[in-house]
C-alpha angles and dihedrals in degrees: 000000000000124000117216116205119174123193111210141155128234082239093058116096121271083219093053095046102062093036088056085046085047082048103051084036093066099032080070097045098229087137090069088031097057088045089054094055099038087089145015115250116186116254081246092060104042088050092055091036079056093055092048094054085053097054103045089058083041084069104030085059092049089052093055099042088050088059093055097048125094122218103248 
């Protein structure tokens, strides 16, 4: 597991501080990773919650490159 340290001043904002510790938080991913392990999914429905991911970008991406063709 990661390990977050972050090196600030007591000068340094309250505000700043825990947006840089969001930040580094999501940069390693522990958010996702907290959420994965928050409850137990069969190995059945992560495997079709996984195609459906797919095929949803699938979509999204031939909606965009319709866009971007012409009609010849």
């Amino acid at each position: 597991m990661a390990q977050i340290r972050l090196n600030i001043d007591e000068r340094f904002p309250l505000d700043k501080v825990l947006k840089k510790f969001k930040r580094l938080c999501d940069a390693y991913g522990i958010v996702q990773e907290y959420r994965a392990r928050s409850e137990y999914k069969k190995p059945s429905v992560v495997k079709k919650e996984k195609l459906e991911n797919a095929q949803k970008r699938r979509r999204k991406t031939e909606g965009r490159s319709k866009k971007f063709t012409s009609k010849l």
